[in-house]
N, C-alpha and C positions, 0 to 999 in steps of 0.2 A: 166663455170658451177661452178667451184671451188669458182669464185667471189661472186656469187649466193650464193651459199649454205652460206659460210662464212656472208653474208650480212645480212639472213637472221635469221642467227642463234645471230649477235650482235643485229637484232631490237627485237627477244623474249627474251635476255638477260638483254639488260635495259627495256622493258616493262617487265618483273619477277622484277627485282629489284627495278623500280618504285611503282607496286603496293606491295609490300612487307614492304617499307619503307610509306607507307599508312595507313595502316592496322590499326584498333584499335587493342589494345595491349587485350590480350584473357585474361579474368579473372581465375585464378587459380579454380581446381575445392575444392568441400570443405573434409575433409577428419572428418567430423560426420558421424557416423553408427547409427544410427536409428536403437535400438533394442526394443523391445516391454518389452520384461522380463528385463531388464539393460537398463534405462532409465539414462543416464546422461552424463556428457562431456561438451566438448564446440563450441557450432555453432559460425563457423567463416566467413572468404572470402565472406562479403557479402549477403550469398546463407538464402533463406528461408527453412523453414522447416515445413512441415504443419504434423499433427499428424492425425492418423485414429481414427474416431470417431464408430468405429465397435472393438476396439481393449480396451482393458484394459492395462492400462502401468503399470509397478512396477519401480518405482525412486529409484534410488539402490547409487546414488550419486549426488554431485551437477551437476547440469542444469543450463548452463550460456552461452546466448545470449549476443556473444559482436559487439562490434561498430561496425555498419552497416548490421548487419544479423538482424531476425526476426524470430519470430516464432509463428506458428499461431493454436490454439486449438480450432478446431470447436463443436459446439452446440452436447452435449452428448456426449463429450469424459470425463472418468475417469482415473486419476491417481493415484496410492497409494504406499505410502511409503514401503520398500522394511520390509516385516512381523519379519524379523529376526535383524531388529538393534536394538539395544541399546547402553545404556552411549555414548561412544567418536562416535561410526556409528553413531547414531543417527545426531548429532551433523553438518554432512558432507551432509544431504539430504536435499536439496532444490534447490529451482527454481530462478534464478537470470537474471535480465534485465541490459545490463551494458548501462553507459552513452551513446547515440549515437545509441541502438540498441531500435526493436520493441517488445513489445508481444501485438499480437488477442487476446484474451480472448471474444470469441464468442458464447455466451451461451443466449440459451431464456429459459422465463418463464417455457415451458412445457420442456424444456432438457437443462439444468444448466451443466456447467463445473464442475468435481467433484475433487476435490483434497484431500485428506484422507490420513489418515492409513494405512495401511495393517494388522495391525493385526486381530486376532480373538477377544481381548477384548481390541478396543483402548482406549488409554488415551491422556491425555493433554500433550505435549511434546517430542508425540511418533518420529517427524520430523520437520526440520526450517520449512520453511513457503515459501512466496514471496515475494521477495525482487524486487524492480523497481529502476532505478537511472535516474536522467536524468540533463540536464544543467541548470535549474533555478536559480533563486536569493537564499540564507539561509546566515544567517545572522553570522555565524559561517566561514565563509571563501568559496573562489569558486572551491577548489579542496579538498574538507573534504574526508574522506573516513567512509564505510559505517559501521556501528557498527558491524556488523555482515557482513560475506562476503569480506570486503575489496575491495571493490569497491569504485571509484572515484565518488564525483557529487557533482553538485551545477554548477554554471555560472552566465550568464548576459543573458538568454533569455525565460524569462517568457513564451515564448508561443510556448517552445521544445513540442516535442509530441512523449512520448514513445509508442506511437499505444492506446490501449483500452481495457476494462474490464468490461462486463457485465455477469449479472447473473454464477457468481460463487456464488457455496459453499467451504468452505475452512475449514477444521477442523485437531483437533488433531494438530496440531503445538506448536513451541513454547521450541525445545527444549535447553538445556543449553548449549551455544557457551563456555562462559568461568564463573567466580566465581561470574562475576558482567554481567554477558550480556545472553540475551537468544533471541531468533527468536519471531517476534510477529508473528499475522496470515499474516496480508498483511502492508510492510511497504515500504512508498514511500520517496524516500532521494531527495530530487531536484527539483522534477516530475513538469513540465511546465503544462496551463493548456490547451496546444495542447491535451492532452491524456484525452481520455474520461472516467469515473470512475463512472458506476452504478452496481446498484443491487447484492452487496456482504453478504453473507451469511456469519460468521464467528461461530465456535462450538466449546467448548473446547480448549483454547487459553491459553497455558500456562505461556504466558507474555500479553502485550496488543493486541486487536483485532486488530487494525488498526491504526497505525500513521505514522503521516505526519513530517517528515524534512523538516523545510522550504520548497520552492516551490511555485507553483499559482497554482495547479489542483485546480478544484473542484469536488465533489461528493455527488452524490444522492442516497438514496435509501437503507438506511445502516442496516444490522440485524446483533447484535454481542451479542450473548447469550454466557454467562459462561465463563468470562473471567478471568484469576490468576491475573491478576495486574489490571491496567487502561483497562476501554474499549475503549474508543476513545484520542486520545493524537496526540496533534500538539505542534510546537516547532519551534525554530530556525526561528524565523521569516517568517513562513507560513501566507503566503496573499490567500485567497481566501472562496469559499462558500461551505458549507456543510448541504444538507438539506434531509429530512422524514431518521431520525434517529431512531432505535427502540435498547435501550437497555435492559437486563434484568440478572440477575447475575451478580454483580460488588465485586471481592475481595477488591479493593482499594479505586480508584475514578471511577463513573461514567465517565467524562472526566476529563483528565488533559491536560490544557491550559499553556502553557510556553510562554515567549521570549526569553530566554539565559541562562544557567546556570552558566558562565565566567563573563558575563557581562549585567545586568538587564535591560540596556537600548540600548542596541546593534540594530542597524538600517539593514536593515529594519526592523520594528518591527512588530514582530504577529501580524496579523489584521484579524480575524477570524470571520466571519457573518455566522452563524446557526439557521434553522428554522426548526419545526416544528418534535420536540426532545423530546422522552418518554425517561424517565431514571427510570427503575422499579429493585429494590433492590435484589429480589428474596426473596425466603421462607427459602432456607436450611440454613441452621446453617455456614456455611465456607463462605457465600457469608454478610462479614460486613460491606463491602463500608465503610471501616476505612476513608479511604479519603473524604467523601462529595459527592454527586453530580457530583461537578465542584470541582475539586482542583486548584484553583487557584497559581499557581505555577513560581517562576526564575524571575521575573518581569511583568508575565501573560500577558504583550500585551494587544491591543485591543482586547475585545470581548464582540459579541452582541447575544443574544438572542432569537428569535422573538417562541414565540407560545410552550414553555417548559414546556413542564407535569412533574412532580417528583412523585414517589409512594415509601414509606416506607423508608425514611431519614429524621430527622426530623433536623437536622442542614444542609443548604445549601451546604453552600462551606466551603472550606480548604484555608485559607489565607495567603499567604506572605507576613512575615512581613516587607521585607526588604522596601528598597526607593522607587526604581523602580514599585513596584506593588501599593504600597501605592499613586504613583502618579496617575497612573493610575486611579485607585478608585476613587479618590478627583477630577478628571478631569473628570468623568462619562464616562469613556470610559471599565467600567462594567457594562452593562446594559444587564436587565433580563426582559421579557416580556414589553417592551417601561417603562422600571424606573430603574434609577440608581442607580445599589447596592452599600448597606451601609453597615456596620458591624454590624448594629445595631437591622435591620432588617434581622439576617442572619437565619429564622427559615422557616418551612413548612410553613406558613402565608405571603410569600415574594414573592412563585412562584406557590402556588397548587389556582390560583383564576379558579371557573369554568369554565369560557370561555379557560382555555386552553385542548386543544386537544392532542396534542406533534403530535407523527408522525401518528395518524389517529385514536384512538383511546383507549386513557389515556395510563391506565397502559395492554391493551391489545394489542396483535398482531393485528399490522392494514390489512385492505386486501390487502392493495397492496403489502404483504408482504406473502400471502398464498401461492405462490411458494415454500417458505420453509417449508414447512409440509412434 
């Protein structure tokens, strides 16, 4: 009996230790708390995190999604800036995507992702903005970090995909990181063109509405009213497509167009193909598009044009004068509705021909753009 017992207790000893030594190894749990009023931290360990779209959030600090977690903001959920920052608080509230990780951004037409303010009377700068990184090419190096945030990005793989971003509104951003740097509304450092990028609303943007660091995304669908700097700006050797533009309030430039600010002919070189682009100046007095339209800018890259309406600037572009851009030019690799910009031709008479539209409707809001009302 004794032999017995003993026998049977070494055959569930090595079967317990066989399957033990099997086992996938248990992923740690994650230790974000998901508070509704104090909105910020860092999803880690992989884990998703999905927000309630019945809940109002207040962003009380940075939100930063790092490598291999996710996070997922369904259709009608709002967030807003926590009502009492200011100067240096201000400064610490935002949303960041790090290299490797995802954000949903899952908003339709009738219920839009809302990202805001908090205050009672907001303004431009009240909070950063969103920040995305991801491993693409930029022509600046493959482990840059990010102006704001300090996050890593760039690589070798064009076709990363930080997840997706439809129909947000994004306002009040922008505010002052340090003496030379501020938060735009939505800025993509790397961003592969795995990740999807439509229908962004931007409002009150106390630096640029929306730019791109190198990268291959493309995006469609763009509204960026009342912007303190540039409204659209791409850079560092950004390859890819961007099309139904609607601007309107431009302090600086309508868009500014880079290659490199170090080095004017730095490879890969910006290659930027945009269609069907309103750039309308605004009425008020603060908004003088000192910059042009298009600021042609650091060696400007390729860039093309197709179907560009301009309202109330009557000099086109902002020129560099350096080698780099000047090759560019001479090599028609500036072109503006199918013809190759000159200097010569640098006035409203270059790109206001009636046949253009821009993004649906000159210098008015197009329809497909009435979700933002």
């Amino acid at each position: 009996m004794k032999k017995s017992i003993l026998a049977i207790l070494s055959v569930v000893t090595i079967a317990f230790t066989s399957c033990t030594s099997d086992s996938p190894e248990v992923t740690p749990s994650t230790s974000f708390d998901l508070k509704v009023d104090d909105l910020k931290g860092d999803i880690t360990n992989n884990e998703t995190v999905t927000l309630d779209a019945t809940q109002t959030y207040t962003l009380t600090g940075g939100l930063i999604v790092r490598s291999g977690a996710s996070l997922i903001i369904p259709a009608g959920t709002t967030i807003k800036s926590d009502p009492t920052a200011d100067g240096e608080k201000a400064k610490t509230i935002f949303i960041a995507v790090e290299r490797g990780a995802k954000i949903f951004v899952n908003g339709t037409s009738a219920k839009p992702v809302v990202m805001t303010s908090g205050k009672a009377t907001p303004t431009e700068g009240n909070w950063g903005g969103l920040i995305i990184c991801g491993d693409a090419k930029v022509n600046t190096g493959d482990n840059g970090t990010s102006e704001v945030g300090g996050l890593l990005y760039g690589g070798n793989n064009n076709d990363d995909n930080s997840g997706k971003i439809n129909y947000l509104k994004i306002s009040y951003t922008g505010s002052k990181f340090s003496d030379s740097k501020e938060y735009n509304g939505v800025s993509f450092f790397g961003v592969g063109r795995g990740t999807e990028v439509s229908n962004i609303y931007t409002f009150e943007s106390g630096d640029d509405a929306v730019e791109f660091f190198g990268g291959a995304v493309n995006a469609t669908n763009l509204v960026l009213i009342n912007s303190y700097d540039d409204s659209l700006d791409f850079a560092d050797g950004y390859i890819g497509t961007i099309s139904n533009v609607y601007i309107s309030g431009i302090s600086f430039g309508g868009i500014e167009g880079s290659n490199n600010g170090q080095n004017d002919i730095a490879l890969p070189m910006t290659d930027a193909k945009l269609s069907n682009i309103s750039i309308v100046k605004g009425t008020a007095t603060k908004f003088t598009a000192s910059e042009k339209a298009i600021n042609f800018k650091e060696g400007g890259g390729k860039q093309t044009y197709t179907n560009l309406f301009v309202d109330g600037i009557d000099v086109f572009a902002k020129l560099d004068g350096g080698l780099g851009a000047t090759a560019r030019i001479a090599a028609g690799e500036f072109k503006v509705n199918g013809i190759n910009f000159v200097a010569a031709n640098n006035t409203s008479l270059f790109y206001n021909a009636t046949t253009q539209t821009g993004a649906g409707a000159g210098a008015n809001l197009p329809t497909w753009a009435d979700w933002t009302k």
